[in-house]
PDB file of N, CA, C and O in Angstrom:
ATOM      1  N   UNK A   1       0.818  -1.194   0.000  1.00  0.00           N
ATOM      2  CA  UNK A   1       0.000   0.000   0.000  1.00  0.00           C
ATOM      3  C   UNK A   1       0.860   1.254   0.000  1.00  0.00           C
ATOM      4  O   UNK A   1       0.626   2.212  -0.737  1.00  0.00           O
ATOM      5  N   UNK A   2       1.936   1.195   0.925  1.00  0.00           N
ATOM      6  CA  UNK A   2       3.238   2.600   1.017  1.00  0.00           C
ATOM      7  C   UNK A   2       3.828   2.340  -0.878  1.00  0.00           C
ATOM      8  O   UNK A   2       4.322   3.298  -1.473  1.00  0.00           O
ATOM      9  N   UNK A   3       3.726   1.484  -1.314  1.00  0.00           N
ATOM     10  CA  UNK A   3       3.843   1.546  -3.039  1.00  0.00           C
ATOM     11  C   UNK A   3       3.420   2.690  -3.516  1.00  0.00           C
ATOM     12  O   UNK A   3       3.982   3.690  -3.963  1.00  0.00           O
ATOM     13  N   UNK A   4       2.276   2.357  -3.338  1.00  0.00           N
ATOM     14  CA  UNK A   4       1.199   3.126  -4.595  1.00  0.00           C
ATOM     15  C   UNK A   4       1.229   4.463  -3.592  1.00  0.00           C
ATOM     16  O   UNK A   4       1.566   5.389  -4.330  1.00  0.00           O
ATOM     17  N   UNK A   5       1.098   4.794  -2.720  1.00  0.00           N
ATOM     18  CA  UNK A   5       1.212   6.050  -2.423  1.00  0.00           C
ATOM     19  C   UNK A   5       2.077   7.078  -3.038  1.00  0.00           C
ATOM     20  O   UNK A   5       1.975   8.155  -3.624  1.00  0.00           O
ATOM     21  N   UNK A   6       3.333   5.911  -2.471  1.00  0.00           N
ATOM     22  CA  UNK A   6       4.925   6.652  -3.183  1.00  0.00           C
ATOM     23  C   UNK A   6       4.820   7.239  -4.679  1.00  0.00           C
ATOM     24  O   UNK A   6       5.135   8.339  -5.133  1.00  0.00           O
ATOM     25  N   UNK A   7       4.189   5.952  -5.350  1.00  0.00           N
ATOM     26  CA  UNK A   7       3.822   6.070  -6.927  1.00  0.00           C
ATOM     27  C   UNK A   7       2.749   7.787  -6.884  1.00  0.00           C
ATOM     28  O   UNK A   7       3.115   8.797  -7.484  1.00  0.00           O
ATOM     29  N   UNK A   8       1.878   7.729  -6.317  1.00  0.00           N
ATOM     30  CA  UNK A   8       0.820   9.172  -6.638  1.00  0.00           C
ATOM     31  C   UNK A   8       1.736  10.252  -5.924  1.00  0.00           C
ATOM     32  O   UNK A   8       1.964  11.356  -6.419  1.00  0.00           O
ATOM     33  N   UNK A   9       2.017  10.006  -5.243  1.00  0.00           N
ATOM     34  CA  UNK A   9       2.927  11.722  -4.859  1.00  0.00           C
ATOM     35  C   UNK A   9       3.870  11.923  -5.994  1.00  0.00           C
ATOM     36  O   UNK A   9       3.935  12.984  -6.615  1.00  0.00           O
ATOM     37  N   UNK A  10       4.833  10.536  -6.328  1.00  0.00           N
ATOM     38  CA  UNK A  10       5.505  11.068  -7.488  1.00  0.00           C
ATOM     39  C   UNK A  10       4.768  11.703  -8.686  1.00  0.00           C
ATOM     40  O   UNK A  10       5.024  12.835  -9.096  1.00  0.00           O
ATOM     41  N   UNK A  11       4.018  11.048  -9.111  1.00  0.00           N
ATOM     42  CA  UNK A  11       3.127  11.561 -10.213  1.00  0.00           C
ATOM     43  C   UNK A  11       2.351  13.253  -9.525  1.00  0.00           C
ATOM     44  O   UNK A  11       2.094  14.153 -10.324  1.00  0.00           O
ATOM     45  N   UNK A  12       2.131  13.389  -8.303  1.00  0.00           N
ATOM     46  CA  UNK A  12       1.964  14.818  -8.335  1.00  0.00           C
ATOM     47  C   UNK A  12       3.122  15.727  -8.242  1.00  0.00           C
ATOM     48  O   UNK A  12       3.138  16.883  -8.666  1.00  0.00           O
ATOM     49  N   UNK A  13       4.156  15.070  -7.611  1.00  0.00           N
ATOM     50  CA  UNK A  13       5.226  16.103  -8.009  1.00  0.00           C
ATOM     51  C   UNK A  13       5.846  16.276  -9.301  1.00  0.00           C
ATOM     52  O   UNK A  13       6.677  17.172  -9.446  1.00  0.00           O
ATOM     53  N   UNK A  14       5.467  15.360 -10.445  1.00  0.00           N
ATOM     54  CA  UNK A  14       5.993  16.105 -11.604  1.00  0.00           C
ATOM     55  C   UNK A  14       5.180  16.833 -12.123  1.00  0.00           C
ATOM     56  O   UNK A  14       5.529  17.714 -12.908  1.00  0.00           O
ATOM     57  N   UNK A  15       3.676  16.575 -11.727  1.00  0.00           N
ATOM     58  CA  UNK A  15       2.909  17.480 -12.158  1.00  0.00           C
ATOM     59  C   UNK A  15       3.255  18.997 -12.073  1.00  0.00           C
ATOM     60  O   UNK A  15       3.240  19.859 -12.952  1.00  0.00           O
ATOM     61  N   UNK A  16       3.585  19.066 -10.697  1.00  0.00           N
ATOM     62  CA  UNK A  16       3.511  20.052  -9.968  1.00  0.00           C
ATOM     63  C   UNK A  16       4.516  21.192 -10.576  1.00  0.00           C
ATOM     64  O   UNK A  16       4.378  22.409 -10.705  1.00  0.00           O
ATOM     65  N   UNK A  17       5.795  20.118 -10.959  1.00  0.00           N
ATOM     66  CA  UNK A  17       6.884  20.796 -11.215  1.00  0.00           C
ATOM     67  C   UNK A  17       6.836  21.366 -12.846  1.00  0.00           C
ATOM     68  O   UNK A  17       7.136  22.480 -13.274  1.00  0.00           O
ATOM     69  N   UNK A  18       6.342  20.156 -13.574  1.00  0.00           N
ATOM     70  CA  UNK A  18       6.385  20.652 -14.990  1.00  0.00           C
ATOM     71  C   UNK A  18       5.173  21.837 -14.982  1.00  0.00           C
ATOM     72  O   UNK A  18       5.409  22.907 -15.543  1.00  0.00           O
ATOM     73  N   UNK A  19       3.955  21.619 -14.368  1.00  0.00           N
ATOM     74  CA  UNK A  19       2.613  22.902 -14.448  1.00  0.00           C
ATOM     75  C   UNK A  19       3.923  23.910 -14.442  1.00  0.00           C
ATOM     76  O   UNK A  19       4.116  24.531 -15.487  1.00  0.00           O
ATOM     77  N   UNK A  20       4.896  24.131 -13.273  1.00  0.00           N
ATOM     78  CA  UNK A  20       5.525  25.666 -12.530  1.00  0.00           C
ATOM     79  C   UNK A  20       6.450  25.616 -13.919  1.00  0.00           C
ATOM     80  O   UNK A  20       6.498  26.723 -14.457  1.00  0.00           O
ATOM     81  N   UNK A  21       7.215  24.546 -14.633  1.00  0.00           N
ATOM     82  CA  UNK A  21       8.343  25.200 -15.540  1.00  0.00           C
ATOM     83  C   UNK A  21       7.867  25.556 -16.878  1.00  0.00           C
ATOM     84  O   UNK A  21       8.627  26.157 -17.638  1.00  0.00           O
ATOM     85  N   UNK A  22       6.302  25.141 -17.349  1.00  0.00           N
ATOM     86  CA  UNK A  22       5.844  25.604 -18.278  1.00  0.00           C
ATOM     87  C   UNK A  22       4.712  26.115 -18.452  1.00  0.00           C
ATOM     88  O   UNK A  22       3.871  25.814 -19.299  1.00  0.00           O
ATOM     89  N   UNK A  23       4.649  27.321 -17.220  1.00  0.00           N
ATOM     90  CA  UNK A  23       3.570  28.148 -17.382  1.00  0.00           C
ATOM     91  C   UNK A  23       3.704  29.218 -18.073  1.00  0.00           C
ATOM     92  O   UNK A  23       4.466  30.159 -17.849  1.00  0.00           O
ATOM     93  N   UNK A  24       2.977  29.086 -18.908  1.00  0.00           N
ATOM     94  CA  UNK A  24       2.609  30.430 -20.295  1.00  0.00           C
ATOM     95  C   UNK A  24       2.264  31.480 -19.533  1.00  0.00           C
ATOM     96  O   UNK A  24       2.667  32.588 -19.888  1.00  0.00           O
ATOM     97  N   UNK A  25       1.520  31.368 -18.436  1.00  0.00           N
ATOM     98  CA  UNK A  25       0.697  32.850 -17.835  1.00  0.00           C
ATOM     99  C   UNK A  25       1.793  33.468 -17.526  1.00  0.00           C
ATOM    100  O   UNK A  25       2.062  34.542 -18.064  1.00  0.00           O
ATOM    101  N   UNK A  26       2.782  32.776 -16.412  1.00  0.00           N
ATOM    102  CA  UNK A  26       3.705  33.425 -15.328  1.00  0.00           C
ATOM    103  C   UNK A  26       4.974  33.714 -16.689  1.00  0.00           C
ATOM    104  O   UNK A  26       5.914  34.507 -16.635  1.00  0.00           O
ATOM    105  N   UNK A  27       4.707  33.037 -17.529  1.00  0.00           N
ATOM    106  CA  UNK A  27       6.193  33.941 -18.480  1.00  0.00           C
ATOM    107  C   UNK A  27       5.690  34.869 -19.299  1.00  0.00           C
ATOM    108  O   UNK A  27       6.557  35.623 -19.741  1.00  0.00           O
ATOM    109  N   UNK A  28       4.462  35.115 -19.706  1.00  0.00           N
ATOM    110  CA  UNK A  28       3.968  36.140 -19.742  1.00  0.00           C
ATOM    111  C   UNK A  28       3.924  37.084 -19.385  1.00  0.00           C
ATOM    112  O   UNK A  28       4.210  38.187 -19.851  1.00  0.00           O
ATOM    113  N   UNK A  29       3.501  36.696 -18.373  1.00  0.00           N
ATOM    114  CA  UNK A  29       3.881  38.188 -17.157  1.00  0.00           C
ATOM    115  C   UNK A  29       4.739  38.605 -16.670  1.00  0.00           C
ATOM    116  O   UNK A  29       4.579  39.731 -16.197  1.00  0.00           O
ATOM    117  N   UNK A  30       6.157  37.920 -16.507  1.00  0.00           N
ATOM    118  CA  UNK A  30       7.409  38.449 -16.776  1.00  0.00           C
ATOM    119  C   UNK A  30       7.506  39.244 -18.027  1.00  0.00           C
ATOM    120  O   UNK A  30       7.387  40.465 -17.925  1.00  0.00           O
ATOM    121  N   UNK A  31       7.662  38.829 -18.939  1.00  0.00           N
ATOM    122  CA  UNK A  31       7.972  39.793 -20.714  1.00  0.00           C
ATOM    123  C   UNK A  31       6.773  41.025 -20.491  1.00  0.00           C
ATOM    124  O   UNK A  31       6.969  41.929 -21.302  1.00  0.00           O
ATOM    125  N   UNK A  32       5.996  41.195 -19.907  1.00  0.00           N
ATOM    126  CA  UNK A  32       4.893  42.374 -19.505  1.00  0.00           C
ATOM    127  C   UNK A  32       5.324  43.065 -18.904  1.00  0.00           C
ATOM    128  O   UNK A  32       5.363  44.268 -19.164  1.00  0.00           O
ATOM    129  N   UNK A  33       5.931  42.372 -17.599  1.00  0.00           N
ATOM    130  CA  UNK A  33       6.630  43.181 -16.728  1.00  0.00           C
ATOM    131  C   UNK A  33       7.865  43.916 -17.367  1.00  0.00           C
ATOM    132  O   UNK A  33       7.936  45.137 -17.501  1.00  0.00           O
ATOM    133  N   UNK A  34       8.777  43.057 -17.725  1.00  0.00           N
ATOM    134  CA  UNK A  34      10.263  43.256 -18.318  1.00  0.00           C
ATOM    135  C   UNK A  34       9.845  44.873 -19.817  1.00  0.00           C
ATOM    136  O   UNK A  34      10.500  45.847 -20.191  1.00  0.00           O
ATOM    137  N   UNK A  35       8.513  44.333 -20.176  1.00  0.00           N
ATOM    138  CA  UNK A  35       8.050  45.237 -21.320  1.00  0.00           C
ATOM    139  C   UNK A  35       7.997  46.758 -21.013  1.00  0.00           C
ATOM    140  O   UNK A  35       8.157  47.660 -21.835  1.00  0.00           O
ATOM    141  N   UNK A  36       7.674  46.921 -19.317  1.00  0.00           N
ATOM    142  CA  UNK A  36       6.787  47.877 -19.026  1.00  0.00           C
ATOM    143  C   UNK A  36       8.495  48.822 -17.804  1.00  0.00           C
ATOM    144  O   UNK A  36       8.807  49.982 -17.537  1.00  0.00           O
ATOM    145  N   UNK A  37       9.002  47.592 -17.508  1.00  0.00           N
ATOM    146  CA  UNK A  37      10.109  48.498 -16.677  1.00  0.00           C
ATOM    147  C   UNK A  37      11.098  49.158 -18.055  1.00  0.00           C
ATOM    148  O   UNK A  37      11.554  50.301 -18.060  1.00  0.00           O
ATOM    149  N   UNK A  38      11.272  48.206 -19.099  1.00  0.00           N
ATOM    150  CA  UNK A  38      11.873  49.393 -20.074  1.00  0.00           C
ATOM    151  C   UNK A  38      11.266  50.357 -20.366  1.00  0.00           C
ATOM    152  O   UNK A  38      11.869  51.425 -20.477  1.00  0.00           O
ATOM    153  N   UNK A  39      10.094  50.289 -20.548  1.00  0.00           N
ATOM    154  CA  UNK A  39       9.426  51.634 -21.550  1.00  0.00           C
ATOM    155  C   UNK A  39       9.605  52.857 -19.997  1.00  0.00           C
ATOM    156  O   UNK A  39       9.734  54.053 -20.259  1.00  0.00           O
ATOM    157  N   UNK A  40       9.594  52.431 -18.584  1.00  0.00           N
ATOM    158  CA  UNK A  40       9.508  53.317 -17.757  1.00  0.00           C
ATOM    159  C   UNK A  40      10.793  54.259 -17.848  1.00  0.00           C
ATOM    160  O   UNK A  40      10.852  55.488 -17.881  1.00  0.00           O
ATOM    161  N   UNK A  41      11.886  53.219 -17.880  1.00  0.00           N
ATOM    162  CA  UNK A  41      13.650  53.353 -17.741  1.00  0.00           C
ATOM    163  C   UNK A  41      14.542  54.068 -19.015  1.00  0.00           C
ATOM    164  O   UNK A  41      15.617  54.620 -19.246  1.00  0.00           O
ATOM    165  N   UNK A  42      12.961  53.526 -19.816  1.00  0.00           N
ATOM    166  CA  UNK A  42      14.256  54.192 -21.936  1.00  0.00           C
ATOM    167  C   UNK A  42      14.856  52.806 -21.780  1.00  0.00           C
ATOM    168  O   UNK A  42      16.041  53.118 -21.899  1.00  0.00           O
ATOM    169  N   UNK A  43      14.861  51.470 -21.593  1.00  0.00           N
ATOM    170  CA  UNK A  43      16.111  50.505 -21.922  1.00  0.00           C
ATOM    171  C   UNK A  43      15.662  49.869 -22.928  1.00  0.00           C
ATOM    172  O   UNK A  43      15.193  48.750 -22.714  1.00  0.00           O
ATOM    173  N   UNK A  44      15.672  50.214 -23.824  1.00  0.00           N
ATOM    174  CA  UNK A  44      15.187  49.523 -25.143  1.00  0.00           C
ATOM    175  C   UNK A  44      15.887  48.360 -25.831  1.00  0.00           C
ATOM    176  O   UNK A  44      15.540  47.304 -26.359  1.00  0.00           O
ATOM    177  N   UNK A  45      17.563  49.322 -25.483  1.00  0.00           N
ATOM    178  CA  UNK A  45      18.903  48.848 -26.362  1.00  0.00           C
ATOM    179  C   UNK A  45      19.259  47.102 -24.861  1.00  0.00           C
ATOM    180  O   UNK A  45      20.099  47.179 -23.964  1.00  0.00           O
ATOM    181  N   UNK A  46      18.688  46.321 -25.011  1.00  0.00           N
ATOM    182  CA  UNK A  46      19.009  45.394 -24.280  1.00  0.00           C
ATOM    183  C   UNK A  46      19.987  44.579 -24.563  1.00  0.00           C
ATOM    184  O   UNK A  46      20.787  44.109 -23.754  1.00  0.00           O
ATOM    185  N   UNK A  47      19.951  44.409 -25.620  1.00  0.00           N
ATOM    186  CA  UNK A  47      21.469  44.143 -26.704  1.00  0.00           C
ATOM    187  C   UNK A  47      22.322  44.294 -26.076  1.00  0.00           C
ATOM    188  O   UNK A  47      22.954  43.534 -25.342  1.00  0.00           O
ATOM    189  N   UNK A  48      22.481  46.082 -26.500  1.00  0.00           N
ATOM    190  CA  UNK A  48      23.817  46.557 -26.406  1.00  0.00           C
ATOM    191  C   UNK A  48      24.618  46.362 -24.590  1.00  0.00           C
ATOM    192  O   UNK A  48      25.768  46.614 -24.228  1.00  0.00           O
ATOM    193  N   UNK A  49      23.402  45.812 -23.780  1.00  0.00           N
ATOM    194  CA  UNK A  49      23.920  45.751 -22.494  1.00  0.00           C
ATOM    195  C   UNK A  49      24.534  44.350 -22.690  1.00  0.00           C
ATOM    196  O   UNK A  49      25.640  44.291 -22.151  1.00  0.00           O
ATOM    197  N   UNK A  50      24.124  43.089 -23.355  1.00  0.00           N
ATOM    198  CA  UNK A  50      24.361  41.958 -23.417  1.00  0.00           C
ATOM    199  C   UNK A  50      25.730  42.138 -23.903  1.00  0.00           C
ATOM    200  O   UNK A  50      26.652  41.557 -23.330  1.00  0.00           O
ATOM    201  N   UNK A  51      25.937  42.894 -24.911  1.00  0.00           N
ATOM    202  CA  UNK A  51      27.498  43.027 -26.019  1.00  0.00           C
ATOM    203  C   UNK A  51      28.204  43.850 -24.832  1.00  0.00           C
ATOM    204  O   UNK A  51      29.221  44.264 -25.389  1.00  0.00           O
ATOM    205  N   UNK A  52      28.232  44.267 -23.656  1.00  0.00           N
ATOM    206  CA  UNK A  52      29.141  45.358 -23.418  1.00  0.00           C
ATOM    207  C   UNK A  52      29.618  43.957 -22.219  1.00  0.00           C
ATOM    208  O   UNK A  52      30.826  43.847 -22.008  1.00  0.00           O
ATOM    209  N   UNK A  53      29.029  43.343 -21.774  1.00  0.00           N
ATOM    210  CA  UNK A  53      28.503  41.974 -20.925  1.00  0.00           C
ATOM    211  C   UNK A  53      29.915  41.137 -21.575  1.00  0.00           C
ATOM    212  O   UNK A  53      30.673  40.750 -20.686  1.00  0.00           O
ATOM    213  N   UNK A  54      30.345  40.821 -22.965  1.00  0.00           N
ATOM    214  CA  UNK A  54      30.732  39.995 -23.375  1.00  0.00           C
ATOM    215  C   UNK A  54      31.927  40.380 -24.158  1.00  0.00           C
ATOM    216  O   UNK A  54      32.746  39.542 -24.536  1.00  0.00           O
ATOM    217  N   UNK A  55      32.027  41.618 -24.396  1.00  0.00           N
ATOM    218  CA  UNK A  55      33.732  42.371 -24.308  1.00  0.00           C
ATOM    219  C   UNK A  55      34.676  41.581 -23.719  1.00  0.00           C
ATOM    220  O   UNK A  55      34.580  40.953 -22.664  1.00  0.00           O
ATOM    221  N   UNK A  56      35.750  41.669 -24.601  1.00  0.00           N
ATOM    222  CA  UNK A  56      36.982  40.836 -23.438  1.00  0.00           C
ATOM    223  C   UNK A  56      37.991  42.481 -23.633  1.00  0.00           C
ATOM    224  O   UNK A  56      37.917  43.364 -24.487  1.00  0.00           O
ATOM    225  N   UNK A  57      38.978  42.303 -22.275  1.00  0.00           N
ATOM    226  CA  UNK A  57      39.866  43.543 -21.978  1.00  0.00           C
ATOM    227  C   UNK A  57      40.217  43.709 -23.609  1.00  0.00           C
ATOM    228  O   UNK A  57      40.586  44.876 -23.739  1.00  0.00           O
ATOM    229  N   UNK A  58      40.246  43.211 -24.561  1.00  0.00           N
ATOM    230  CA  UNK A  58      41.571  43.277 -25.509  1.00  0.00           C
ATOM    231  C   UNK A  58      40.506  43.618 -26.840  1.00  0.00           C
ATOM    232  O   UNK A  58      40.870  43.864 -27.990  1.00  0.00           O
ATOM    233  N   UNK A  59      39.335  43.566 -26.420  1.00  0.00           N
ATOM    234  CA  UNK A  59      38.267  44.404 -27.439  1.00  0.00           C
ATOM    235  C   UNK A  59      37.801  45.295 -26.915  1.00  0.00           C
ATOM    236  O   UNK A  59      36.854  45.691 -27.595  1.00  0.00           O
ATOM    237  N   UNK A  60      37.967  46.017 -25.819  1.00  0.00           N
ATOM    238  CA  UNK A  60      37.791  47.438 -25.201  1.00  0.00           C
ATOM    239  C   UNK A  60      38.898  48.074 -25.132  1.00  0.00           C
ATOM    240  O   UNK A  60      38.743  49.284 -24.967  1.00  0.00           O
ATOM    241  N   UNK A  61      40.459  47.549 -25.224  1.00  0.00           N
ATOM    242  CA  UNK A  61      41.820  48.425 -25.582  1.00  0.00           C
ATOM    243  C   UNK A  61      41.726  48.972 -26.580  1.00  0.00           C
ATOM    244  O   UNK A  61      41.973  50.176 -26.637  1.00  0.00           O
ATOM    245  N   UNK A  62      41.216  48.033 -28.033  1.00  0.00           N
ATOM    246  CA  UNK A  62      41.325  48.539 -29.125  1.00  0.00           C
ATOM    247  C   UNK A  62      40.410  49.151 -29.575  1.00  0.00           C
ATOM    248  O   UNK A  62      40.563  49.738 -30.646  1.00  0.00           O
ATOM    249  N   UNK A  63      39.205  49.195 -28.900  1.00  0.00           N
ATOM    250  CA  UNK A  63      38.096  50.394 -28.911  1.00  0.00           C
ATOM    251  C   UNK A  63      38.370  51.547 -28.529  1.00  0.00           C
ATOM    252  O   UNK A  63      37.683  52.508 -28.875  1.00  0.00           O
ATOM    253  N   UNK A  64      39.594  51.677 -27.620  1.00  0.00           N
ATOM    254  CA  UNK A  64      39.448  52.563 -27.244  1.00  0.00           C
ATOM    255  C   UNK A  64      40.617  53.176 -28.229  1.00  0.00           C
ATOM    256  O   UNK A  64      40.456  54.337 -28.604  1.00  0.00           O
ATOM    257  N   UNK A  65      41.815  52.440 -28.678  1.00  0.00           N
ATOM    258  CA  UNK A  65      43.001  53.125 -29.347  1.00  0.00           C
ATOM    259  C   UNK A  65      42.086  53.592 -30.537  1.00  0.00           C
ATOM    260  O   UNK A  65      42.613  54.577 -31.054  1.00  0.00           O
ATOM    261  N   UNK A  66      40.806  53.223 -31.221  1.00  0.00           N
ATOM    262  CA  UNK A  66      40.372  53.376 -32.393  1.00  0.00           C
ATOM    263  C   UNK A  66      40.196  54.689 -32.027  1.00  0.00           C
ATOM    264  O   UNK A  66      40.767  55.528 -32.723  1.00  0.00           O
ATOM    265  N   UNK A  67      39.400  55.135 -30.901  1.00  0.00           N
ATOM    266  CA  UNK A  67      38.222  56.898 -30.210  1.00  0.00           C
ATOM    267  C   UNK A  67      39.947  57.410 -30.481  1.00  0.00           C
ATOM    268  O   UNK A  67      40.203  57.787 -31.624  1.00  0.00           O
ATOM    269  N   UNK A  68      40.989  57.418 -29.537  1.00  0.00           N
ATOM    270  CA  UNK A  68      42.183  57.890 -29.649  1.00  0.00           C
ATOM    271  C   UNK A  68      42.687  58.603 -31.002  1.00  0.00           C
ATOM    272  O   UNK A  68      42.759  59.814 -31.211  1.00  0.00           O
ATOM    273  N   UNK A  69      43.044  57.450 -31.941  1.00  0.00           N
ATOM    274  CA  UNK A  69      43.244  57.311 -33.371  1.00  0.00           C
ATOM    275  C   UNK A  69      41.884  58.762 -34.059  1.00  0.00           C
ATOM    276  O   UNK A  69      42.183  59.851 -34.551  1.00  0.00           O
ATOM    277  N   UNK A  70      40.783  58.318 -33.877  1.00  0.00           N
ATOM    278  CA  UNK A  70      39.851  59.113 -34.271  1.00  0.00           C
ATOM    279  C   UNK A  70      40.141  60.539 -34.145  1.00  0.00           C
ATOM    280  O   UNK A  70      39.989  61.250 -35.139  1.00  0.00           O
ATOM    281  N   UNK A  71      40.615  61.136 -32.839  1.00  0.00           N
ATOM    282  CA  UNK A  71      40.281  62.289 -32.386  1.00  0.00           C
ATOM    283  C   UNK A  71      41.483  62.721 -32.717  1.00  0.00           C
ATOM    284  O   UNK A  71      41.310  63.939 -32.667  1.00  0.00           O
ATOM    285  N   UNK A  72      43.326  62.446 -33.224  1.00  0.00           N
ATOM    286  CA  UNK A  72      43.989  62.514 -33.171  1.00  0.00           C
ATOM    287  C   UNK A  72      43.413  63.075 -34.666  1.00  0.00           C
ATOM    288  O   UNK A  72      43.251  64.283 -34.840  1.00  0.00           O
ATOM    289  N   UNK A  73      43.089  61.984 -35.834  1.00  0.00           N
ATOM    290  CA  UNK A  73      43.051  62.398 -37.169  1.00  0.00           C
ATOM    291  C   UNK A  73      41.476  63.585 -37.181  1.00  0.00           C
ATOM    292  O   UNK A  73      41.154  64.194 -38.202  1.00  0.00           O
ATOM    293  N   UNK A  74      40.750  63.685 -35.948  1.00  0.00           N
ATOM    294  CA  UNK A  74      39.954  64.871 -36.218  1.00  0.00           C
ATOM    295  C   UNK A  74      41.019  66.415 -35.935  1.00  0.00           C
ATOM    296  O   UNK A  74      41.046  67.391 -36.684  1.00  0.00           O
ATOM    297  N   UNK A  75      41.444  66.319 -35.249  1.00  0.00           N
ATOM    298  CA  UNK A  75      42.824  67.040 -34.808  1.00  0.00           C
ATOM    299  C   UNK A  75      43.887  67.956 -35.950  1.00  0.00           C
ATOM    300  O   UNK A  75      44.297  69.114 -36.033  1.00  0.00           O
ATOM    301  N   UNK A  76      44.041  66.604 -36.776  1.00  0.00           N
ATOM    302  CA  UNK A  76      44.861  67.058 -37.840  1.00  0.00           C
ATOM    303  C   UNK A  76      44.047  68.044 -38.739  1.00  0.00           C
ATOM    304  O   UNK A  76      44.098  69.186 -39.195  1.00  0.00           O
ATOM    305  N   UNK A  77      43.645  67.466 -38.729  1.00  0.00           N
ATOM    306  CA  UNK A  77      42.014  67.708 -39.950  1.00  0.00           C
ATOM    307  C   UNK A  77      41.557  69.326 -39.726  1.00  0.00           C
ATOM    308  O   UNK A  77      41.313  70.157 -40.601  1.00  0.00           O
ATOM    309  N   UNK A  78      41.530  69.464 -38.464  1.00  0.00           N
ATOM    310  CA  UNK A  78      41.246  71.198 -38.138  1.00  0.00           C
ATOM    311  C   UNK A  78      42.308  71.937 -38.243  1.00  0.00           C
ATOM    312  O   UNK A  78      42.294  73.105 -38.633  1.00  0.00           O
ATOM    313  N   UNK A  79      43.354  71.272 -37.884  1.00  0.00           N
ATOM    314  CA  UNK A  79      44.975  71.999 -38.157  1.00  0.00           C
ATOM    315  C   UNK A  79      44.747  72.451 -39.405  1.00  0.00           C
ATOM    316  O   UNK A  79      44.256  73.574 -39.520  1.00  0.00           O
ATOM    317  N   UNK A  80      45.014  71.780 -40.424  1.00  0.00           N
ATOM    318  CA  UNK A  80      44.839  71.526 -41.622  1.00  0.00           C
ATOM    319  C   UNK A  80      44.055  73.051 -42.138  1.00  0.00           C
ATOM    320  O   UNK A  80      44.674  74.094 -42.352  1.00  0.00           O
ATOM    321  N   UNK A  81      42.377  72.851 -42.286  1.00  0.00           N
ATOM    322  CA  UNK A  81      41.830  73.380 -42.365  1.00  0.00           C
ATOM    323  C   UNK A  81      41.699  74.474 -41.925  1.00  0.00           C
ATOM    324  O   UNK A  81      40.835  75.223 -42.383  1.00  0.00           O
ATOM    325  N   UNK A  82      42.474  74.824 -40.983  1.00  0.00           N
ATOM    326  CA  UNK A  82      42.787  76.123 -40.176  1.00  0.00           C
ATOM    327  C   UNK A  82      43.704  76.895 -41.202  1.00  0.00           C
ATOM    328  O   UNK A  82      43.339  77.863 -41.869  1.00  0.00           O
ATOM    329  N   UNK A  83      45.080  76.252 -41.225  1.00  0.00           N
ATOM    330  CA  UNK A  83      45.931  76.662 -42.099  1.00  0.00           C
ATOM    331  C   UNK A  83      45.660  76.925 -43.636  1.00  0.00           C
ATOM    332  O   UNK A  83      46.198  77.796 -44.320  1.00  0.00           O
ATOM    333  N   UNK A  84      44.765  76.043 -44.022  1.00  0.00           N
ATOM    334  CA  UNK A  84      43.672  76.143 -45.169  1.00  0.00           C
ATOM    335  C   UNK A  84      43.334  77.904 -45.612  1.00  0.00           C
ATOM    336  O   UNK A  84      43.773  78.720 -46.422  1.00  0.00           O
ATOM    337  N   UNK A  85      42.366  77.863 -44.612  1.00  0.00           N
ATOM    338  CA  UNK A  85      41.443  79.237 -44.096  1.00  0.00           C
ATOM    339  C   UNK A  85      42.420  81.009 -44.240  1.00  0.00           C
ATOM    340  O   UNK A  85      42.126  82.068 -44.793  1.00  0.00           O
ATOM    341  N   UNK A  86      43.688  80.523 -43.382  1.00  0.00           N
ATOM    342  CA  UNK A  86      44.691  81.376 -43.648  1.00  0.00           C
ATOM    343  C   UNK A  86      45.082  81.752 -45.106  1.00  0.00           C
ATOM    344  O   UNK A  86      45.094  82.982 -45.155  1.00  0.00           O
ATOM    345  N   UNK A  87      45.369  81.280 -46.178  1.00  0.00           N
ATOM    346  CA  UNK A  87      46.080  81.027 -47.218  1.00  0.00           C
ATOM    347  C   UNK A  87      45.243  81.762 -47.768  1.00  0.00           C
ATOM    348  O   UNK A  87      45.776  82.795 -48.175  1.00  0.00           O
ATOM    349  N   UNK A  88      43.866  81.688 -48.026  1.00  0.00           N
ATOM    350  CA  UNK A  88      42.661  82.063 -48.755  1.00  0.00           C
ATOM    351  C   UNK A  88      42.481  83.836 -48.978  1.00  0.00           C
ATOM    352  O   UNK A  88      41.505  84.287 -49.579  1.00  0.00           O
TER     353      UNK A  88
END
């Protein structure tokens, strides 16, 4: 008789467990929720938090020598154009 008992509790605990890991309502209502704290916050770009998440040091060095590089040749560029301006 302690058999078949054992047997129905098991059978309600997978019930129990699979009802909780594949409820449509309750993940629903997370992505509602998750829907409604971005639109409160502006976080739209969820992405870009995932990609900044997954950077390694040695793709944020060279991100950064690129801004460096950038502002160095915006630099020239006004020199340039400065001396340009003069000539005229």
């Amino acid at each position: 008789m302690n058999n078949i008992n054992r047997v129905e509790d098991l059978t309600k605990v997978f019930d129990r467990t699979w009802t909780a890991n594949h409820n449509d309502v309750a993940k629903r209502g997370r992505e509602k929720e998750r829907e409604f704290m971005n639109k409160m916050f502006n976080n739209n770009n969820i992405t870009k938090e995932r990609e900044l998440n997954r950077r390694t040091p040695s793709m944020m060095a060279n991100n950064l020598q690129n801004k460096i590089n950038n502002v160095s040749n915006l630099e020239k560029q006004n020199k340039l154009n400065n001396i340009l301006k003069k000539w005229k």
